[in-house]
C-alpha positions in Angstrom: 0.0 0.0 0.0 1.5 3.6 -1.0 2.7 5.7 2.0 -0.2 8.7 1.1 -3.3 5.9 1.0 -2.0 4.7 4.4 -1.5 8.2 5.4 -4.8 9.1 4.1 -7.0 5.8 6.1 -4.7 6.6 9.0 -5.6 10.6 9.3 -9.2 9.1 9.3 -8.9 6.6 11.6 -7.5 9.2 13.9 -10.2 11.8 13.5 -12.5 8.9 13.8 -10.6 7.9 17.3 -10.9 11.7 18.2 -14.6 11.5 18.0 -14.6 8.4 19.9 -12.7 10.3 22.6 -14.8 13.1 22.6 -18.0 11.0 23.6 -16.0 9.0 25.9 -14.1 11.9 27.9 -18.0 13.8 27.4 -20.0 11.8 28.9 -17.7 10.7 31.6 -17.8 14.3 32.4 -21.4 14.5 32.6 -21.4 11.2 34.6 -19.0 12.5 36.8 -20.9 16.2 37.2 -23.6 13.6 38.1 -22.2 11.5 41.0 -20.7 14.2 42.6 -23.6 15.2 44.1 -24.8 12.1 44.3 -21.9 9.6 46.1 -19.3 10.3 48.1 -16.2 11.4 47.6 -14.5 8.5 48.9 -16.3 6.3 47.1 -15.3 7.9 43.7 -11.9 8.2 45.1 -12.1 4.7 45.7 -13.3 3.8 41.9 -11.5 6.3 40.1 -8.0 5.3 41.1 -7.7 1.9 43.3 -9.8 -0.2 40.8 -9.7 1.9 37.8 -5.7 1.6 38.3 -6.6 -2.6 38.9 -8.0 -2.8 35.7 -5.6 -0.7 33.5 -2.7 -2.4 35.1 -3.9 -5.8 34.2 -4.8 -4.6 30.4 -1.3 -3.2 30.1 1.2 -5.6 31.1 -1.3 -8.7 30.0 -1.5 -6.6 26.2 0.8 -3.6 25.9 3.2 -5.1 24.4 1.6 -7.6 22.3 -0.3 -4.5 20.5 2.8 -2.9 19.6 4.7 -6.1 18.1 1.8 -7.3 16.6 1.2 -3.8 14.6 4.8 -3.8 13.6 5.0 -4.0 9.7 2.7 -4.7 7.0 -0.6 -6.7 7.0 1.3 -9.2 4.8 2.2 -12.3 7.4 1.2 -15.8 9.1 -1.9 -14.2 10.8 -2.3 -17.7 12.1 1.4 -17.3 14.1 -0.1 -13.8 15.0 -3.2 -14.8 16.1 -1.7 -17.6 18.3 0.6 -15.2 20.0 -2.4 -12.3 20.9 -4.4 -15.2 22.4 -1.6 -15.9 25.2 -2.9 -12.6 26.7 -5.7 -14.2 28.0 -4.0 -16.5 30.4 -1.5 -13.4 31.3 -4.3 -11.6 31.7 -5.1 -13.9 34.2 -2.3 -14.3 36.2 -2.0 -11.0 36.4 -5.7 -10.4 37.9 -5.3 -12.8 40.5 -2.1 -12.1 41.1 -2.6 -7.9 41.5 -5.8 -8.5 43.1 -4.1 -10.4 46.2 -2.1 -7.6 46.7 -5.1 -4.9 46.3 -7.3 -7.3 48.6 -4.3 -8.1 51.2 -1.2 -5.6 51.2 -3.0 -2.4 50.6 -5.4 -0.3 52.9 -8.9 -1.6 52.7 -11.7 1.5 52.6 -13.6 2.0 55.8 -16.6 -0.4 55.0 -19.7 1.8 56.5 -17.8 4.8 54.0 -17.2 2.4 51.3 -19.1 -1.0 51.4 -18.5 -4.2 49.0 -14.5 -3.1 48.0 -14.0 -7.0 48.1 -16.4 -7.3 45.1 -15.2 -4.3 43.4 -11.7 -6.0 43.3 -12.8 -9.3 41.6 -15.2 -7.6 39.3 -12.9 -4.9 37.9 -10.0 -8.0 37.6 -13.0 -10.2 36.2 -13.7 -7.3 33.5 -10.1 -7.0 32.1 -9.9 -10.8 31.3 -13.2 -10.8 29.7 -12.1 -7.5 27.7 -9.0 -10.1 26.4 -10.6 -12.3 25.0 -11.5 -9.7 22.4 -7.8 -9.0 21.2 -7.1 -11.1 18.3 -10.4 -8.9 17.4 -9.4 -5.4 17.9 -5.7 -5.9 16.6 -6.7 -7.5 13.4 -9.3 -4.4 12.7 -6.6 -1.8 14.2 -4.1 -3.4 11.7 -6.4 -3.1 8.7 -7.5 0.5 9.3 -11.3 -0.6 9.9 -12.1 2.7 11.2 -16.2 2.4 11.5 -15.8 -0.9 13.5 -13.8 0.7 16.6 -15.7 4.0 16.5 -19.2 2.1 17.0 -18.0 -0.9 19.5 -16.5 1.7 21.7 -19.2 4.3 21.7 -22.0 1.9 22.3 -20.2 0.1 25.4 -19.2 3.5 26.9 -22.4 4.5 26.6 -23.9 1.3 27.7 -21.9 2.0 31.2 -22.6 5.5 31.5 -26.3 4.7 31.1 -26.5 1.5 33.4 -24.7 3.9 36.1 -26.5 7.1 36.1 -30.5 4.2 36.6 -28.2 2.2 39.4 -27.3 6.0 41.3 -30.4 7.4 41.1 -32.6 3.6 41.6 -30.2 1.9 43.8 -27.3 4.5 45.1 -26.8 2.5 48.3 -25.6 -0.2 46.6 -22.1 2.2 46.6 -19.1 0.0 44.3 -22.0 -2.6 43.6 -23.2 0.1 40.5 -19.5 0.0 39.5 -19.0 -3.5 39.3 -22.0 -3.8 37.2 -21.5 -1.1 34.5 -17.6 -1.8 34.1 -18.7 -5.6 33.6 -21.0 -4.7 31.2 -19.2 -2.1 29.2 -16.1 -5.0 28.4 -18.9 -7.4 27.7 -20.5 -5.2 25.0 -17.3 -4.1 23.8 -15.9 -7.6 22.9 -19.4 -8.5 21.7 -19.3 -5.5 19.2 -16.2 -7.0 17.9 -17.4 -10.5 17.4 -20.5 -9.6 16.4 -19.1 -7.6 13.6 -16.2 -10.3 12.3 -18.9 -13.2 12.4 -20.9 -11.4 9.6 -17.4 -9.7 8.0 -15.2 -12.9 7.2 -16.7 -14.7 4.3 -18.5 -11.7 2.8 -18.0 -10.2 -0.3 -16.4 -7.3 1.3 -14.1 -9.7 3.0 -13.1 -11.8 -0.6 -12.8 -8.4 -2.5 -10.2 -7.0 -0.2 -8.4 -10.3 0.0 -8.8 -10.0 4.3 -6.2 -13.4 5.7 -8.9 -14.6 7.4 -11.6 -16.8 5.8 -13.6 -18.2 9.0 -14.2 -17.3 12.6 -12.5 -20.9 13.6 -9.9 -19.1 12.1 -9.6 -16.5 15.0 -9.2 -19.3 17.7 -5.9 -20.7 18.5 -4.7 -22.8 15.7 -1.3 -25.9 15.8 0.6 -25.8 11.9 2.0 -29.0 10.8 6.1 -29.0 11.0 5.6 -25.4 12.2 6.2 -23.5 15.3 2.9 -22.4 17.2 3.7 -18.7 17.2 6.3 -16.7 14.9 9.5 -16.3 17.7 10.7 -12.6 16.0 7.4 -11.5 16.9 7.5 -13.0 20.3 11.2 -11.9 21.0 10.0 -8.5 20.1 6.7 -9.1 22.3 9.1 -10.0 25.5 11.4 -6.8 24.6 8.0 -4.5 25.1 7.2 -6.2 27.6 10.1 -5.3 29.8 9.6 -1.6 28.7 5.9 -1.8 29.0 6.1 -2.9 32.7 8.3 0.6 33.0 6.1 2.8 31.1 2.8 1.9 33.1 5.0 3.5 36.0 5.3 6.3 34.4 2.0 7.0 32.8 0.3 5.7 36.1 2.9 6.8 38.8 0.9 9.0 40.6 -1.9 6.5 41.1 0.8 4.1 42.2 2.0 6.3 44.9 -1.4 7.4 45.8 -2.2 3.6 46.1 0.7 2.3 47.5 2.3 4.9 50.0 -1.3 6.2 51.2 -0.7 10.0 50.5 -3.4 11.2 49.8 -7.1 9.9 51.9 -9.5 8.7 49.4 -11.7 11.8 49.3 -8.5 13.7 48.0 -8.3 10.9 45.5 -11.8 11.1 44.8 -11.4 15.0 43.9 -8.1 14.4 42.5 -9.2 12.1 39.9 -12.5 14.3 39.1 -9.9 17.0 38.4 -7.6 14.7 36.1 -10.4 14.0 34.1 -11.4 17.4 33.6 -8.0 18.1 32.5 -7.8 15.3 30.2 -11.2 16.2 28.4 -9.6 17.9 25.6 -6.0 16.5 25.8 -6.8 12.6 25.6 -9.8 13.0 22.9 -7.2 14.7 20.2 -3.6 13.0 21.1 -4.4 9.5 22.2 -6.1 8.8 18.9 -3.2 10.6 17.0 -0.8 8.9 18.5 -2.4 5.2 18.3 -3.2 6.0 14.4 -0.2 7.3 13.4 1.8 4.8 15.3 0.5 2.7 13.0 1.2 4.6 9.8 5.0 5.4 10.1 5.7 1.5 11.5 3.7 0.6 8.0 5.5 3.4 5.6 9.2 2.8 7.3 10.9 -0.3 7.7 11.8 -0.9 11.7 15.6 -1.0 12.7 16.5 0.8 9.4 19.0 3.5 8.8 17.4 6.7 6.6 19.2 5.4 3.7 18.3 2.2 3.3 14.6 3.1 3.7 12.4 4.1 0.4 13.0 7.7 0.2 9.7 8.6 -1.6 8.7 6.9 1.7 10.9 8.9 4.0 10.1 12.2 2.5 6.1 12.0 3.6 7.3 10.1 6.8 9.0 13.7 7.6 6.6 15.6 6.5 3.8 14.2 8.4 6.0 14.2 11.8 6.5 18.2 11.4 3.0 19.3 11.0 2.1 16.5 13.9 4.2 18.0 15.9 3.4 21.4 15.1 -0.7 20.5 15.6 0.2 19.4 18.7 2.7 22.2 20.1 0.1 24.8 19.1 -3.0 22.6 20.5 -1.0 22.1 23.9 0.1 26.2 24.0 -3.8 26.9 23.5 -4.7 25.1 26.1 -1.9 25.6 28.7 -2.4 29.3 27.9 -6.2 29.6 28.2 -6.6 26.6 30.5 -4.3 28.5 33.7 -7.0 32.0 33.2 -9.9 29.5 33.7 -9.5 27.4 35.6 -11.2 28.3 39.0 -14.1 29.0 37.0 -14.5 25.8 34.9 -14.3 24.2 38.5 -17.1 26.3 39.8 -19.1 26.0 37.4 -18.6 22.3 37.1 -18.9 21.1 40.9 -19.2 24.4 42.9 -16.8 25.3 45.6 -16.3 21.6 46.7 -13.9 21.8 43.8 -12.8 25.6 43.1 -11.9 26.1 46.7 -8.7 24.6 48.0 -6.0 22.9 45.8 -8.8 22.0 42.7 -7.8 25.3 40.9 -3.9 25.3 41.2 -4.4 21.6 40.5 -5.9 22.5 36.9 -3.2 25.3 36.3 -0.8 23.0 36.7 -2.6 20.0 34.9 -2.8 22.6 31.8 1.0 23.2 31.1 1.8 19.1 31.6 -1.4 18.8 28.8 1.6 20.4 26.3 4.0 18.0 27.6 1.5 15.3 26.9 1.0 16.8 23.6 4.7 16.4 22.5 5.4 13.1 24.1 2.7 11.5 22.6 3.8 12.4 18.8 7.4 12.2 19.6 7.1 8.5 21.1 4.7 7.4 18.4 7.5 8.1 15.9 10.1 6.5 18.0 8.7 3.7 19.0 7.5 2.6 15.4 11.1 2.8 14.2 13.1 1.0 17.2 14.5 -2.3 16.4 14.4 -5.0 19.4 18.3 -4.1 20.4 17.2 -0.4 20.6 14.0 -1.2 22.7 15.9 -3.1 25.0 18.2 -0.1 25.6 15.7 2.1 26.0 14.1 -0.5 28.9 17.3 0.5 31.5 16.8 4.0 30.8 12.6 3.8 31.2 14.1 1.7 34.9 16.0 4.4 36.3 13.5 6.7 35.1 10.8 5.1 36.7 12.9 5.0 40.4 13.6 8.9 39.6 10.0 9.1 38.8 8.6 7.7 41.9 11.4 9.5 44.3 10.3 12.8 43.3 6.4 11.7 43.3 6.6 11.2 46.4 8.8 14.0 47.9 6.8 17.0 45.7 3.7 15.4 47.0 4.8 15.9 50.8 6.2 19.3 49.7 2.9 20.4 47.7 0.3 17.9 48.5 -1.4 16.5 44.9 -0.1 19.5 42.5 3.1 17.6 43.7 2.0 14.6 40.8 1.5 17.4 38.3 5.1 18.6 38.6 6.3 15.0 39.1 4.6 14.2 35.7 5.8 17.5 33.8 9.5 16.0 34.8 8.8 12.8 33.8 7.5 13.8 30.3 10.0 16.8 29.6 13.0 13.2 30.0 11.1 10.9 27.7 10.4 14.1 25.3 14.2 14.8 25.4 15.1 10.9 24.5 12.5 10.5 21.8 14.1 14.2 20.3 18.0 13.1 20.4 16.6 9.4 18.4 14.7 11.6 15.6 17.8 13.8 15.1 19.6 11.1 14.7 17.5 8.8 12.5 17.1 11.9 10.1 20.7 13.3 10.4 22.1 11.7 7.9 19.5 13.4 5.4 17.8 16.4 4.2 14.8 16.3 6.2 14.6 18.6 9.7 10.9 17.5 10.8 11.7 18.8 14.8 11.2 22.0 12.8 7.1 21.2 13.8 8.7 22.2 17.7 9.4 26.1 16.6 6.1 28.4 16.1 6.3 31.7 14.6 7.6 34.4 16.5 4.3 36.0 15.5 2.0 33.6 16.5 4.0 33.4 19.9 3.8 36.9 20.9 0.2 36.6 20.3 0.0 33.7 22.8 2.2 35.6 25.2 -0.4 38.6 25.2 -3.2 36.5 25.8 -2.0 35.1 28.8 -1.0 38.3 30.5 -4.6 39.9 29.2 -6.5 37.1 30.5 -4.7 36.8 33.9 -5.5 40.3 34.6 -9.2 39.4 33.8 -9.3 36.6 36.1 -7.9 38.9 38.6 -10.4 41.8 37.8 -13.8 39.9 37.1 -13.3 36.6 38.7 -14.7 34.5 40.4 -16.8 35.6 43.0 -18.0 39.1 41.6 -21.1 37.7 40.4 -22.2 36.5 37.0 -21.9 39.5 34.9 -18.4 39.7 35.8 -17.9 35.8 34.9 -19.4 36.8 31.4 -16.9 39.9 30.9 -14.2 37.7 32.0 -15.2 34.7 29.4 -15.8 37.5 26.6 -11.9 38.8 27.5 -10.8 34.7 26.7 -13.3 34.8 23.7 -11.4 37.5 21.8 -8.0 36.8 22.7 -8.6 33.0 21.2 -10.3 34.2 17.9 -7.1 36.3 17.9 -4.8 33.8 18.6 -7.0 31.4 16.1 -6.9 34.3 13.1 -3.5 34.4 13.7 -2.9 30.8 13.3 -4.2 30.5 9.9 -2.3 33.5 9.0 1.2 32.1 10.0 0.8 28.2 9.6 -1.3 27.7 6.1 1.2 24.5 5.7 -0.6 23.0 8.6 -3.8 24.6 7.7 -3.9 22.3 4.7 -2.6 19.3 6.5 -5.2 19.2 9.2 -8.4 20.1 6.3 -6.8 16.8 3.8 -7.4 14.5 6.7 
């Protein structure tokens, strides 16, 4: 397949993954708007990061890796092989449920029963709900792998919003049933999700779609573990390179989920602050996650399939190399300039977004400095994400396993300052701990793109510089809208709030005007997709 048609199915299966996020990240913050005045904080400190963090710990070192070596290359392979090697995260899976949930049931702090009844259930159901959300990835990775865009957009959507509906009819029927609500709707959103799936390849393989685009797979028996004659039962370069993400994998679910780790583990923080810091996190991650999680999982996917992994630049295809560049400056120039909007905008208002959202429960105290800080990592977030995707899809196994010792000492660093800013700064203390830990993995991913391009004409890190124009402009709207929080918010009443959003209005439709004045490169990027 030519780099621009994968270019062009991956730029819609990440717009496609953005709208996906959009409803996800929406309506868990109208869910969330919901129970907070309708559960306690506790308990939703309780959910949000002790079994939430269950659940995506499982799912990560059970499938992390497997994803990413099974994505590697083209669609051309022994899918059988393949297919045998995703189906071992099932029995991972379940080690790792039983095995993390004896250490959530026995080594950690067990909620105060008449604040938080049932926890014991809520631990075997949220480790019951990952295994069951396994047995769906031979499924996902052979749809992710051929760019079916529709098919994740609908299975998603209709088992988020399967859970979000089963939750809000459980609080407002049944809300002393506490983490019993929970239990239900998580189950049921992984059952629905890897229903959607199987549902969809049982009437897919055989069709006439299926025969006209020459899919591997013919049956659904197909999909099931399968032995070869005189063969090996799974292909071992894909498995060595499974075992080398693995290792890193372990590492990077440190780092992605430190601050619930030492929130979990080193009992920091009470579980109301937990409830109130997760609320927060998720308000700060409404806009972040819904744009550069599906960019980076899409296009991930693209520059492994266009380059060759393990290759030097001149041994790749250089028509190949050329859009490769290309695409990685204006990524990482949508991203610079979506992460500047919103650290810029996002420190002005955010004591009123609080407000407005849960009332002084949440704009009092640390919530606001919380969401200032939460805005500026958002731009780290926004350059890791891009700069990672990139390096990840190029790294050959020897590189990957280098990369593992310096994602350990990264991880010990990571934790040690966690834990010392939090004491020093309460939860902004995770913020900080996070900005550090991105700002190091931004700065590795950098030094192996200068590198891997160095050797040719093509400078795409020039994405990380915006116009001196466009920058000043940025720079005024921050001091302008400071002074309006100052001067008109929050507690002057509402006309004053409405003065202080029009002041944020005009200096964005400035900033915005001045955007597609300076960038029209990018302009025309972001309109072909």
């Amino acid at each position: 397949m030519a780099a621009q048609d994968v270019l062009g199915q991956t730029g819609r299966l990440a717009s496609s993954g953005a709208l996906l996020q959009v409803l996800s990240r929406g309506v868990t913050f109208a869910l969330n708007a919901f129970t907070l005045r309708h559960l306690s904080r506790e308990l939703l400190g309780v959910v949000g990061v002790r079994l939430t963090l269950l659940y995506s710990t499982v799912l990560f070192l059970a499938r992390e890796a497997f994803r990413r070596a099974c994505l590697s290359g083209g669609t051309k392979r022994n899918w059988t092989k393949t297919i045998n090697l995703l189906w071992l995260t099932v029995p991972l899976g379940v080690f790792w449920s039983v095995f993390l949930g004896i250490v959530w049931l026995q080594l950690l702090e067990v909620p105060d029963p008449t604040v938080v009844p049932h926890y014991r259930a809520g631990v075997v159901a949220f480790g019951l709900s990952a295994v069951i959300e396994l047995l769906g990835e031979p499924f996902w990775v052979l749809a992710q792998a051929h760019l079916f865009v529709r098919l994740k957009v609908i299975a998603e959507s209709f088992s988020i919003l399967s859970k979000c509906v089963l939750t809000v009819i459980l609080v407002i029927l049944y809300p002393q049933w506490g983490l019993y609500i929970f239990c239900l709707a998580q189950l049921l959103y992984t059952s629905v999700l890897v229903m959607c799936y199987v549902i969809y390849f049982m009437t897919f393989l055989g069709s006439p779609e299926a025969t006209k685009k020459s899919f591997p797979v013919a049956r659904m028996k197909a999909l099931l573990p399968n032995l070869i004659e005189d063969e090996t039962f799974v292909n071992w370069k894909e498995a060595r390179l499974t075992w080398s993400f693995f290792k890193q994998s372990f590492l990077k679910q440190i780092l992605t989920e430190g601050e619930r780790y030492v929130m979990t583990f080193l009992n920091v923080l009470n579980f109301g602050d937990q409830g109130v810091y997760d609320i927060i996190n998720n308000l700060g991650s409404l806009v972040a996650r819904f744009i550069f999680l599906p960019i980076e999982e899409s296009f991930y996917v693209f520059f492994a399939k266009v380059l060759e992994r393990g290759k030097n630049v001149k041994l790749q295809k250089q028509d190949d190399v050329a859009v490769a560049a290309s695409v990685l400056e204006l990524l990482l120039k949508l991203v610079l300039l979506i992460g500047l909007t919103i650290t810029v905008f996002g420190y002005a208002y955010s004591q009123l977004a609080l407000d407005i959202y849960g009332g002084s429960m949440l704009s009092s105290g640390t919530g606001p400095s919380l969401l200032r800080c939460y805005s500026l990592y958002v731009l780290f977030l926004a350059v890791n994400g891009v700069t990672e995707c990139f390096t990840f899809a190029l790294m050959c196994k020897e590189e990957v396993d280098r990369y593992n010792f310096v994602m350990l000492a990264l991880s010990f660093t990571f934790l040690c300052i966690s834990y010392f800013l939090t004491h020093w700064h309460g939860s902004v203390g995770f913020i900080l701990a996070n900005c550090f830990n991105m700002g190091i993995r931004i700065a590795h991913s950098i030094h192996y793109i200068h590198d891997f391009f160095k050797e040719s004409s093509y400078r795409p890190l020039a994405g990380l510089l915006p116009s001196p124009l466009l920058l000043l402009v940025y720079i005024i709207s921050a001091a302008i809208t400071v002074f309006s929080e100052v001067f008109f918010c929050c507690d002057k009443g509402w006309v004053a709030r409405l003065v202080h959003v029009s002041v944020g209005a005009l200096c964005f439709a400035a900033t915005i005007t001045t955007m597609f004045y300076t960038e029209t490169k990018l302009i025309r990027f972001v309109r072909g997709q």
